[in-house]
DRENRO-713369 format. One line per 10 residues: number of its first residue (from 1); for each residue z, x, y of N, C-alpha, C. Coordinates in nm, 2 decimals. Layout:
NUM	Z,X,Y,Z,X,Y,Z,X,Y | ...;
***
This chain:
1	-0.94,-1.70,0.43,-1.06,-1.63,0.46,-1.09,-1.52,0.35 | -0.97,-1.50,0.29,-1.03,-1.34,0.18,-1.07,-1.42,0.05 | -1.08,-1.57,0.04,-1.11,-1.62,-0.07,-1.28,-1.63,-0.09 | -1.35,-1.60,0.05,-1.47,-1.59,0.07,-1.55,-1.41,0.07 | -1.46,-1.39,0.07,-1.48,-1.24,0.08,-1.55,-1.19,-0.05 | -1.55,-1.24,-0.21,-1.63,-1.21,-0.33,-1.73,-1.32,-0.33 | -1.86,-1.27,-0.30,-1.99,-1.30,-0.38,-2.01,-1.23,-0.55 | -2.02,-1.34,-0.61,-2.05,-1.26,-0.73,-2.22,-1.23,-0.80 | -2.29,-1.27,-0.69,-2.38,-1.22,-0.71,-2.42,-1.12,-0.68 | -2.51,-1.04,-0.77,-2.58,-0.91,-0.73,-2.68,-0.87,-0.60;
11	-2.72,-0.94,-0.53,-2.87,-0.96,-0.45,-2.81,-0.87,-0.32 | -2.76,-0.72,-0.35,-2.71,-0.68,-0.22,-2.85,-0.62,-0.18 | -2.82,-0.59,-0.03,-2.90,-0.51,0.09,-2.95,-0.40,0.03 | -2.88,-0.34,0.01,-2.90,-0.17,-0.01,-2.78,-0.13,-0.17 | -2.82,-0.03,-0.25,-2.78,0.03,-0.33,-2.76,0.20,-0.33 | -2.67,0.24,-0.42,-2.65,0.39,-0.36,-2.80,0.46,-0.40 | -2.93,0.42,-0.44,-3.03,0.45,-0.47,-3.11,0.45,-0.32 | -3.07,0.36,-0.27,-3.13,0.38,-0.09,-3.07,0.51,-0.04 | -2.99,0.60,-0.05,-2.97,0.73,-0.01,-2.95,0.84,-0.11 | -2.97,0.79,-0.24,-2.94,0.94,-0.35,-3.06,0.95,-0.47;
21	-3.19,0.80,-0.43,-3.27,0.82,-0.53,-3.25,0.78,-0.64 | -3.30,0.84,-0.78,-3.33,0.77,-0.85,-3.15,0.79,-0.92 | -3.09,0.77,-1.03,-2.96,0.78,-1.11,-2.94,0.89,-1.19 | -2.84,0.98,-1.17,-2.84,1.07,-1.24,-2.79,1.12,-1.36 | -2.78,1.17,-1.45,-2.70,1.18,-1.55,-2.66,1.34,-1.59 | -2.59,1.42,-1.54,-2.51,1.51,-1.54,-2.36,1.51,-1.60 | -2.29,1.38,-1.63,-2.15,1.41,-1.66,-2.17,1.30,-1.75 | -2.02,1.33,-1.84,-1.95,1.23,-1.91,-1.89,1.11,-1.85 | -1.74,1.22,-1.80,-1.68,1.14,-1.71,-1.60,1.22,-1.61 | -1.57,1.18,-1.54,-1.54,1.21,-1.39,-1.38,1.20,-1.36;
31	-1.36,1.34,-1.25,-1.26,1.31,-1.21,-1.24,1.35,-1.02 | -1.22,1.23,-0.98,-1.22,1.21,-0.81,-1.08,1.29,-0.75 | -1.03,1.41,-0.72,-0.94,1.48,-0.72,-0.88,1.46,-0.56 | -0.77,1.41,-0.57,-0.69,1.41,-0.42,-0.63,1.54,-0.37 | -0.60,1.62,-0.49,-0.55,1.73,-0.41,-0.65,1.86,-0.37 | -0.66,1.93,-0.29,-0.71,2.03,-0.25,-0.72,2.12,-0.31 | -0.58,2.16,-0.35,-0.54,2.28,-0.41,-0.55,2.28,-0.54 | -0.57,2.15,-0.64,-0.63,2.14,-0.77,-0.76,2.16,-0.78 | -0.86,2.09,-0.67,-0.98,2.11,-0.68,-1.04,2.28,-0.68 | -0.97,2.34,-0.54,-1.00,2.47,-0.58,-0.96,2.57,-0.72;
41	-0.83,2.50,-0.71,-0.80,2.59,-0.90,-0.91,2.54,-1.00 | -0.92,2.38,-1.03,-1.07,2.40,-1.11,-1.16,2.48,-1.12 | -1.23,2.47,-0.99,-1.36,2.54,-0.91,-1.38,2.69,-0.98 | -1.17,2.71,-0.99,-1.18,2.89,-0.98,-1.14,2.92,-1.12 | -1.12,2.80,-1.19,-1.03,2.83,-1.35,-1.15,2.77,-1.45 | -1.27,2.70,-1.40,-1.37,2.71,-1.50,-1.51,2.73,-1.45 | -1.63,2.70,-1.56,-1.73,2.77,-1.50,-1.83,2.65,-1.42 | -1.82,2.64,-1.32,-1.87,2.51,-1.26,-2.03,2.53,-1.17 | -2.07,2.47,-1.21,-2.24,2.39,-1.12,-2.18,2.29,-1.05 | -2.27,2.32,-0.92,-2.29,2.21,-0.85,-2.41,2.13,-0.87;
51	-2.37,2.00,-0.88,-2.50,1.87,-0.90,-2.52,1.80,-0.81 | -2.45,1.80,-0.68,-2.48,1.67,-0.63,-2.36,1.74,-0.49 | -2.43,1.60,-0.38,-2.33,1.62,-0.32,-2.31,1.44,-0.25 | -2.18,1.40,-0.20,-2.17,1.27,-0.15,-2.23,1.32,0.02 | -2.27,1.25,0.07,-2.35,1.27,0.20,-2.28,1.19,0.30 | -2.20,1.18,0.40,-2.18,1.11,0.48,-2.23,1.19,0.63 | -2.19,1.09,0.73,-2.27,1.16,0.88,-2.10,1.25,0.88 | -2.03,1.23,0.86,-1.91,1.35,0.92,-1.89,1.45,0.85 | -1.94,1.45,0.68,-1.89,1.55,0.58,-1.98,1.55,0.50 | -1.98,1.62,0.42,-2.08,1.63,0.24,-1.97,1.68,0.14;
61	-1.95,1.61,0.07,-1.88,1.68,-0.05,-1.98,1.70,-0.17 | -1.91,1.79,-0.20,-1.99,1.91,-0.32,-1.94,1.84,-0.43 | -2.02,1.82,-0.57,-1.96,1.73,-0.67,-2.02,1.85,-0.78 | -1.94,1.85,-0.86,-1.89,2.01,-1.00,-1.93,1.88,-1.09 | -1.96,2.04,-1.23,-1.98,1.98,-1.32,-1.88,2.11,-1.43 | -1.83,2.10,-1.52,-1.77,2.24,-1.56,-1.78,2.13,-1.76 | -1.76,2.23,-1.85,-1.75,2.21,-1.97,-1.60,2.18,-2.05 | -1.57,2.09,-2.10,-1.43,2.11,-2.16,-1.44,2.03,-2.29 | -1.39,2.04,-2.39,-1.39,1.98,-2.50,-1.48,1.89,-2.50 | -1.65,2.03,-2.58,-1.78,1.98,-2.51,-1.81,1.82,-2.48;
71	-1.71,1.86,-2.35,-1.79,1.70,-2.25,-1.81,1.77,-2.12 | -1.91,1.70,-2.06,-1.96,1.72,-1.96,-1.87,1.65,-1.83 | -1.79,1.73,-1.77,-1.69,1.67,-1.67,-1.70,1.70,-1.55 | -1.72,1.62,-1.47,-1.76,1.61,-1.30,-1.64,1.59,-1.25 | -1.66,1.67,-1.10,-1.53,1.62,-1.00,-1.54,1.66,-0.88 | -1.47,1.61,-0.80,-1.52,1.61,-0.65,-1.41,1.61,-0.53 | -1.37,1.64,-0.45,-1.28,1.62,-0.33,-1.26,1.49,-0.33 | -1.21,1.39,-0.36,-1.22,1.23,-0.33,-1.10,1.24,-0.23 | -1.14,1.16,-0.10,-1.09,1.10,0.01,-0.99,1.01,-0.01 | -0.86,0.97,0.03,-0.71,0.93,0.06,-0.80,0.79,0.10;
81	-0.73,0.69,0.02,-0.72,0.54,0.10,-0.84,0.51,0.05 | -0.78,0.32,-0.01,-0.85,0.24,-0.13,-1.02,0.23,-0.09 | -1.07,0.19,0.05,-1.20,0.20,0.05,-1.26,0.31,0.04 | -1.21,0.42,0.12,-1.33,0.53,0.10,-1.34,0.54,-0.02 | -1.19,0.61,-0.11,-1.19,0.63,-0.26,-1.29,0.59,-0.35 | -1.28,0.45,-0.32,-1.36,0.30,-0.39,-1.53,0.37,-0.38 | -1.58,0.38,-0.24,-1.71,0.42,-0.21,-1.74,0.53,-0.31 | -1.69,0.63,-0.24,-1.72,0.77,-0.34,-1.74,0.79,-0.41 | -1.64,0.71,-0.54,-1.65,0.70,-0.68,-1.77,0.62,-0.77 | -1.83,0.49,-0.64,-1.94,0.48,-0.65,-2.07,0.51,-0.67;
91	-2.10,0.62,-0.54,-2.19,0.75,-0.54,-2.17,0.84,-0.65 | -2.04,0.85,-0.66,-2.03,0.99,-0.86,-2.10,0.93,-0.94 | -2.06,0.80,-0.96,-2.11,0.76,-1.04,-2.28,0.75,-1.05 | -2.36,0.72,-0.92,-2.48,0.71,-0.93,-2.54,0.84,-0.95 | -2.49,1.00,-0.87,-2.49,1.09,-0.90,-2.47,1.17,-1.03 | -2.39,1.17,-1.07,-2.35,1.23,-1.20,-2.40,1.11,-1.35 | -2.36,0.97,-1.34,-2.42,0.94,-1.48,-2.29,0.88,-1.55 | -2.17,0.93,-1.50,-2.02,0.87,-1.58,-2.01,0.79,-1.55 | -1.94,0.74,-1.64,-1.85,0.56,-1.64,-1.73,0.55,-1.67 | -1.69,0.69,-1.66,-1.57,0.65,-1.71,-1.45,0.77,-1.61;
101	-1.38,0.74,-1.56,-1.27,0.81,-1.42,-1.14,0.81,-1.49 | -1.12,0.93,-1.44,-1.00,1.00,-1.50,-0.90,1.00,-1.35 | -0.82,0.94,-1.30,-0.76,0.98,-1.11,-0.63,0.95,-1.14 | -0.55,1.07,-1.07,-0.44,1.10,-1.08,-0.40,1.12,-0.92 | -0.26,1.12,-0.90,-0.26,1.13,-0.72,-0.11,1.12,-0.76 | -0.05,1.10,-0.57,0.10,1.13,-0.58,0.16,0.95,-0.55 | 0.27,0.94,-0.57,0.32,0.78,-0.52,0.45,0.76,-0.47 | 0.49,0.70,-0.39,0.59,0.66,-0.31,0.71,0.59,-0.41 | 0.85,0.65,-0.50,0.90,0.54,-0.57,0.94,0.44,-0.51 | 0.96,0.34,-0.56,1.04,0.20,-0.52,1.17,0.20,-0.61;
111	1.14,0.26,-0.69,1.27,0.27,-0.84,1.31,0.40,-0.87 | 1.37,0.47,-0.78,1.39,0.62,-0.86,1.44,0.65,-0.96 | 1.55,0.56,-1.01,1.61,0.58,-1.14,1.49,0.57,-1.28 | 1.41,0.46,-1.19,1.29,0.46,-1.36,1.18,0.56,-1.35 | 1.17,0.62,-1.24,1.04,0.71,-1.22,1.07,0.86,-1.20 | 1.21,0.91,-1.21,1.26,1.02,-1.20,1.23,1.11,-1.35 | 1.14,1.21,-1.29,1.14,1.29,-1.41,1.02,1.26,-1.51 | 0.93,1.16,-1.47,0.83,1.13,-1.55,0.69,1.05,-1.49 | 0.60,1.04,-1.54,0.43,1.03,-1.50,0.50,0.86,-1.49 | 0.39,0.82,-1.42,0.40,0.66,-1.36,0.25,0.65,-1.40;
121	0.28,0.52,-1.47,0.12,0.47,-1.54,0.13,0.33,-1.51 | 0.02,0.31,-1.41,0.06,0.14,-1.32,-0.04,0.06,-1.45 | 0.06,-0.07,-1.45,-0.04,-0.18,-1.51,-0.08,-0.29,-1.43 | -0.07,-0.30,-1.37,-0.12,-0.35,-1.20,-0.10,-0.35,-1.10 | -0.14,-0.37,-1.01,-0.13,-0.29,-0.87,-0.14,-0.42,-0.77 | -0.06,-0.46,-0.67,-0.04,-0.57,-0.55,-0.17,-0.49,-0.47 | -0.30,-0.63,-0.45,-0.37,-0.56,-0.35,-0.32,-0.58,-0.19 | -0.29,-0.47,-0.18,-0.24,-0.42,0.01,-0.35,-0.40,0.09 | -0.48,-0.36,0.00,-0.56,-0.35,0.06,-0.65,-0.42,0.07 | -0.79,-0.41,0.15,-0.89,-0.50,0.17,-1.01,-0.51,0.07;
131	-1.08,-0.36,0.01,-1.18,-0.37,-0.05,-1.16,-0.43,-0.21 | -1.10,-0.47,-0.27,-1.07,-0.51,-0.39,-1.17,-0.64,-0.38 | -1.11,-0.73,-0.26,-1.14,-0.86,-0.22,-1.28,-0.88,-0.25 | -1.33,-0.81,-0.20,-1.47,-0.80,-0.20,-1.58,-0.78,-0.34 | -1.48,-0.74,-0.47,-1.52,-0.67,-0.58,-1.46,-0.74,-0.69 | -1.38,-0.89,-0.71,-1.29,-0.94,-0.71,-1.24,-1.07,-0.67 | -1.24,-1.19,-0.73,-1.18,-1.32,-0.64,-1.05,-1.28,-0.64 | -1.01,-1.33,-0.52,-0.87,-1.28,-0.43,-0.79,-1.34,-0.52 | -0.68,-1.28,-0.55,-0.53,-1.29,-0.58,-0.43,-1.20,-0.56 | -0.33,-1.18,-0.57,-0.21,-1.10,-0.52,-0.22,-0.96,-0.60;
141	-0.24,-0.97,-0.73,-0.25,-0.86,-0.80,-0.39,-0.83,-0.87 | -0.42,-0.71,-0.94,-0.56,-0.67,-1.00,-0.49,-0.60,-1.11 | -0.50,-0.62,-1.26,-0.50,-0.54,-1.36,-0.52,-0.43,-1.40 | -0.44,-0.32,-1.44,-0.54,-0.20,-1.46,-0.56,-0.20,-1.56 | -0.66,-0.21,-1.65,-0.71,-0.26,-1.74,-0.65,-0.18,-1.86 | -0.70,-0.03,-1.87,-0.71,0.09,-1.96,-0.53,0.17,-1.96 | -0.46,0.09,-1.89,-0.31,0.12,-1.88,-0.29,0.16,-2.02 | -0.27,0.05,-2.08,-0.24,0.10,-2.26,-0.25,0.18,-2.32 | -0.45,0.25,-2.29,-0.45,0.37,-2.34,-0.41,0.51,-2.31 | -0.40,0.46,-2.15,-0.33,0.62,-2.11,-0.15,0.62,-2.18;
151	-0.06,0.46,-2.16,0.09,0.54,-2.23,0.03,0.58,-2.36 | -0.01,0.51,-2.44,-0.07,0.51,-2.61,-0.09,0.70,-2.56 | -0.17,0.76,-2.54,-0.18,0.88,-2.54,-0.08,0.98,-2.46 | 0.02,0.90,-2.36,0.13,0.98,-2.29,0.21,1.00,-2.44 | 0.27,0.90,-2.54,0.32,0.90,-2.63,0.25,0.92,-2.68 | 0.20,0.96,-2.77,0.16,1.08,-2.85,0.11,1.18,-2.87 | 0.12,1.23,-2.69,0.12,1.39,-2.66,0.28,1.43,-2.60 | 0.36,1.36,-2.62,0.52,1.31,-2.56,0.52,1.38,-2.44 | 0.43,1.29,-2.34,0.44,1.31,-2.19,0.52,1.21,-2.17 | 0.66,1.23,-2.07,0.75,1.14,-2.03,0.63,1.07,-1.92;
161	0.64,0.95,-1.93,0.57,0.87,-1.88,0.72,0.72,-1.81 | 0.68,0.61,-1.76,0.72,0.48,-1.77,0.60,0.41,-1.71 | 0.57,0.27,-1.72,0.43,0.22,-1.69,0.53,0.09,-1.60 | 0.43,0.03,-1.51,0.45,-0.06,-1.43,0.36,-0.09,-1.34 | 0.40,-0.19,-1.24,0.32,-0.28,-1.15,0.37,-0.16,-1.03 | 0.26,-0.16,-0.95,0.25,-0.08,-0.82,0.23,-0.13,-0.70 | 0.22,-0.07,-0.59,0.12,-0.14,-0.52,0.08,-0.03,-0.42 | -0.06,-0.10,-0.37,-0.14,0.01,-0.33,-0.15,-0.11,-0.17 | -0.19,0.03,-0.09,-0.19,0.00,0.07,-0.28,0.10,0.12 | -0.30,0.10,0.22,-0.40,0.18,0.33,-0.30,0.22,0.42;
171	-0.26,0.09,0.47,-0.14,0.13,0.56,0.02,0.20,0.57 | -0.01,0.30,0.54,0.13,0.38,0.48,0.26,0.38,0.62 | 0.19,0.33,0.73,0.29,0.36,0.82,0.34,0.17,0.91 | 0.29,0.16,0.79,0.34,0.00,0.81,0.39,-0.08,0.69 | 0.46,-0.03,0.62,0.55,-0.03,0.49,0.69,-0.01,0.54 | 0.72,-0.16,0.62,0.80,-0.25,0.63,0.92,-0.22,0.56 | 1.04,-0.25,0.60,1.15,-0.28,0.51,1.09,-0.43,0.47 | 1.12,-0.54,0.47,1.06,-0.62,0.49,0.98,-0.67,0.36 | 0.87,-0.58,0.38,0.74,-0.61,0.28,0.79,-0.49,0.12 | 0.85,-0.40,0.19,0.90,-0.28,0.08,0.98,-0.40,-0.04;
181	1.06,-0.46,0.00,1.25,-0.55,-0.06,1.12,-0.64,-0.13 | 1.01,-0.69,-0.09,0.93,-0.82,-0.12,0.82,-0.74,-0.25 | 0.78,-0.65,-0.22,0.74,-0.53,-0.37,0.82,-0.52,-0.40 | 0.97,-0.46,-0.42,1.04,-0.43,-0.55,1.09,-0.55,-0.58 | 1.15,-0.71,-0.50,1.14,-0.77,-0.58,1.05,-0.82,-0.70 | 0.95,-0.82,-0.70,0.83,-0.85,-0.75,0.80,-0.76,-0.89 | 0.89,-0.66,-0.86,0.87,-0.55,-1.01,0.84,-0.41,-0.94 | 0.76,-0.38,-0.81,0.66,-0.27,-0.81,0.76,-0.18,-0.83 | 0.71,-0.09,-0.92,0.83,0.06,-0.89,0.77,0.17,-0.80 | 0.68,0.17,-0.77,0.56,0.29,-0.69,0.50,0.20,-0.61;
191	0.44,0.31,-0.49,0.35,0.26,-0.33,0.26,0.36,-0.38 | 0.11,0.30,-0.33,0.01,0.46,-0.32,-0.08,0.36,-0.23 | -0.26,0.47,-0.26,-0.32,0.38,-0.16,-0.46,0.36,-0.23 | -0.44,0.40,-0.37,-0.60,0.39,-0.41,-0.64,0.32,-0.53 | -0.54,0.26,-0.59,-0.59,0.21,-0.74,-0.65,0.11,-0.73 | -0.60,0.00,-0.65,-0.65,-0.14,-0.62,-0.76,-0.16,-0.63 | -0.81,-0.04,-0.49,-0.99,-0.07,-0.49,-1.07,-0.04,-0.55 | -1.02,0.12,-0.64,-1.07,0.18,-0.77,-1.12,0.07,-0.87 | -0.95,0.02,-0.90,-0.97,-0.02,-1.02,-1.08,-0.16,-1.03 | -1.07,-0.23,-0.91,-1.20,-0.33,-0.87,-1.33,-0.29,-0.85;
201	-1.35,-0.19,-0.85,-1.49,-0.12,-0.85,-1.52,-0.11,-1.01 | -1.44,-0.08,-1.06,-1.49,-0.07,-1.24,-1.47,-0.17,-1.30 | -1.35,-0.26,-1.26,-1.44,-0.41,-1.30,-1.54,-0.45,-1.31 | -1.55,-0.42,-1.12,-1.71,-0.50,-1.15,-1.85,-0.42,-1.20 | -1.79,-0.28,-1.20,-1.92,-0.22,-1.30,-1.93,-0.23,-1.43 | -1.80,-0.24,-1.43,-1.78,-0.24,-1.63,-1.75,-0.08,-1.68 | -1.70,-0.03,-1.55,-1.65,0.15,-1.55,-1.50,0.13,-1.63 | -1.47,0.25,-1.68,-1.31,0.30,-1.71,-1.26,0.37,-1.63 | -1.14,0.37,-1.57,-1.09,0.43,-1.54,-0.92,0.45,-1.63 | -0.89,0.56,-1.61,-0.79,0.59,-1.65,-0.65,0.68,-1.56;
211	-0.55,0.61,-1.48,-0.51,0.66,-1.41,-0.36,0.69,-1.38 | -0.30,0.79,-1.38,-0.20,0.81,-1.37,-0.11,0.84,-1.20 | 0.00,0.84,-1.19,0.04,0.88,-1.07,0.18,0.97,-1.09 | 0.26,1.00,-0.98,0.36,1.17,-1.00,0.44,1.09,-0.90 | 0.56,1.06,-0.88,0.61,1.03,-0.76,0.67,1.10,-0.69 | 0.70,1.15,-0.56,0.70,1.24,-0.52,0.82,1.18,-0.39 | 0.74,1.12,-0.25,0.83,1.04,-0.19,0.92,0.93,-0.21 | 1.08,0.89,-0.17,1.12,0.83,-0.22,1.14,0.70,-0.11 | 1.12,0.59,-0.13,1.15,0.49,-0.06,1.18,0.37,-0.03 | 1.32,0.34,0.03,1.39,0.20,0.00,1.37,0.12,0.09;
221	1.42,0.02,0.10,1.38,-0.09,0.25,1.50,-0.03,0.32 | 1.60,0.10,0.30,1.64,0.13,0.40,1.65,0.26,0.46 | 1.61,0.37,0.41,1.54,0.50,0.43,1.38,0.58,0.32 | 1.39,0.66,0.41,1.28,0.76,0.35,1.32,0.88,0.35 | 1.25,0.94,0.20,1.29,1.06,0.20,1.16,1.19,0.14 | 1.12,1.28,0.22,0.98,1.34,0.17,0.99,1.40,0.01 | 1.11,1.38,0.02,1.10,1.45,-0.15,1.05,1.54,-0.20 | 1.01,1.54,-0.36,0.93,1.63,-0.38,0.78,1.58,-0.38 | 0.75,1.56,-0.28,0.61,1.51,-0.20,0.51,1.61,-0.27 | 0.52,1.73,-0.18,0.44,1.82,-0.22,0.39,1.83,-0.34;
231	0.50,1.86,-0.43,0.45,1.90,-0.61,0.38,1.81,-0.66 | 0.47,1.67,-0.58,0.36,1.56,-0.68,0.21,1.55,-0.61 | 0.21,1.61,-0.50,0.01,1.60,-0.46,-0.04,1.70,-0.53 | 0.05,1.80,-0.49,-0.07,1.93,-0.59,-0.01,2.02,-0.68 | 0.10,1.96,-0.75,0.12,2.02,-0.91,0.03,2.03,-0.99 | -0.01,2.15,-1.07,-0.11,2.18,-1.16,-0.05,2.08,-1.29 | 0.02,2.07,-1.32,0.09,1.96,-1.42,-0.01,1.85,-1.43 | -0.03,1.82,-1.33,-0.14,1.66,-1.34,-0.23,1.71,-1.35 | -0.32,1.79,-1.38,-0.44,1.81,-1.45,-0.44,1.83,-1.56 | -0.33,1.92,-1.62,-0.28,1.95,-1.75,-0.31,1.80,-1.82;
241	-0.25,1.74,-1.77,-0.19,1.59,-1.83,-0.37,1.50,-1.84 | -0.45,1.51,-1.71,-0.58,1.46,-1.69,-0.64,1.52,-1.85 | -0.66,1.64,-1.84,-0.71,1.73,-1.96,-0.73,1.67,-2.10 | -0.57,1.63,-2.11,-0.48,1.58,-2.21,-0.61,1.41,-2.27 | -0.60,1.36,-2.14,-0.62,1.24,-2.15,-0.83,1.24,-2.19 | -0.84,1.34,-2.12,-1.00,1.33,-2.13,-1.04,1.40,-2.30 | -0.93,1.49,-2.34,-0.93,1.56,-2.52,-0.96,1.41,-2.60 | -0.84,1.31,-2.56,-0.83,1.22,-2.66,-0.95,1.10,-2.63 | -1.01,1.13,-2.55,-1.10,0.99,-2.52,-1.25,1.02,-2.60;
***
């Protein structure tokens, strides 16, 4: 059934212009921010406008615009887990004007020996999730296209990095021993929940994204461990690093 799931025609219902009007152009490029406590340090460490806001019936998020190595850089509270993510970054995009996503977040290892101590830069991602399907003819994995250029720039700002296959889920509390042993055979060294559908969203726009992850929780097919969870959601380090990445582009 998920083989029916991509139309690749354009002839949808509605567009984000049915609720935000006409397209905006306010930003370069964009960064959809998972942690809280980075968003507010932004907010409070540069000089930011608000341009826009995402509108839903339960919430509104506020979307910044601030100055950095004169580019015009947007960012927003982005929501946990591959559809919403996927949506939102949508709307930035109709809102603000960028094409090009800078997203960083935290990740579950599957390899701690290769991901201890350094940035995780996925080169493809197992879709666990649903919305890719849709953005995407179904297969097991999705490319992250722009991988290269983020190690290419980890190495030659000598950010410890390692790059690999990931995989992304929604379901964080259904990650199996099972299904865990069947991802690391396969390669994945990291779990998260949002590249997949991201990165199938800029496919099919023809967007960049450029994305890094921190690993934080550790996990085997036969325990869990919270690790350093925390740091890797909201270490200021991963902006430093975002920064890094948005200088050289």
């Amino acid at each position: 059934m998920k083989a029916d799931f991509y139309d690749a025609s354009n002839e949808v219902i509605f567009t984000p212009e049915s609720f935000y009007g006409p397209r905006g152009d306010f930003a370069d490029i964009c960064i959809p921010v998972l942690s809280f406590e980075i968003h507010d340090y932004i907010l409070n460490k540069f000089e930011c406008v608000k341009c826009g806001q995402l509108i839903a019936c339960n919430i509104n998020t506020p979307i910044y615009v601030f100055k950095y190595d004169k580019k015009r850089i947007a960012f927003y509270q982005s929501s946990m887990g591959s559809a919403i993510a996927s949506h939102q970054l949508i709307e930035a995009n109709w809102i603000t004007g960028a094409e090009k996503f800078v997203m960083f977040g935290s990740a579950g290892t599957l390899d701690f020996e290769q991901t201890d101590g350094k940035y995780i830069v996925p080169s493809k991602a197992y879709r666990g999730e649903g919305l890719s399907f849709y953005y995407c003819p179904a297969g097991d994995y999705i490319e992250v296209k722009y991988s290269g250029v983020v190690s290419d720039i980890f190495c030659k700002a000598n950010i410890p990095y390692t790059e690999g296959a990931i995989w992304t889920t929604d379901s964080m509390y259904r990650e199996t021993k099972a299904l865990v042993d069947a991802r690391k055979q396969e390669g994945c060294i990291a779990v998260e929940m949002e590249v997949a559908g991201v990165q199938s969203v800029c496919d099919f726009h023809n967007w960049k994204l450029y994305s890094f992850l921190c690993a934080g929780d550790v996990i085997s097919d036969e325990s869990y461990s919270v690790g350093e969870l925390s740091e890797a959601n909201h270490g200021l380090d991963k902006l430093n690093v975002a920064l890094t990445i948005i200088e050289a582009l």
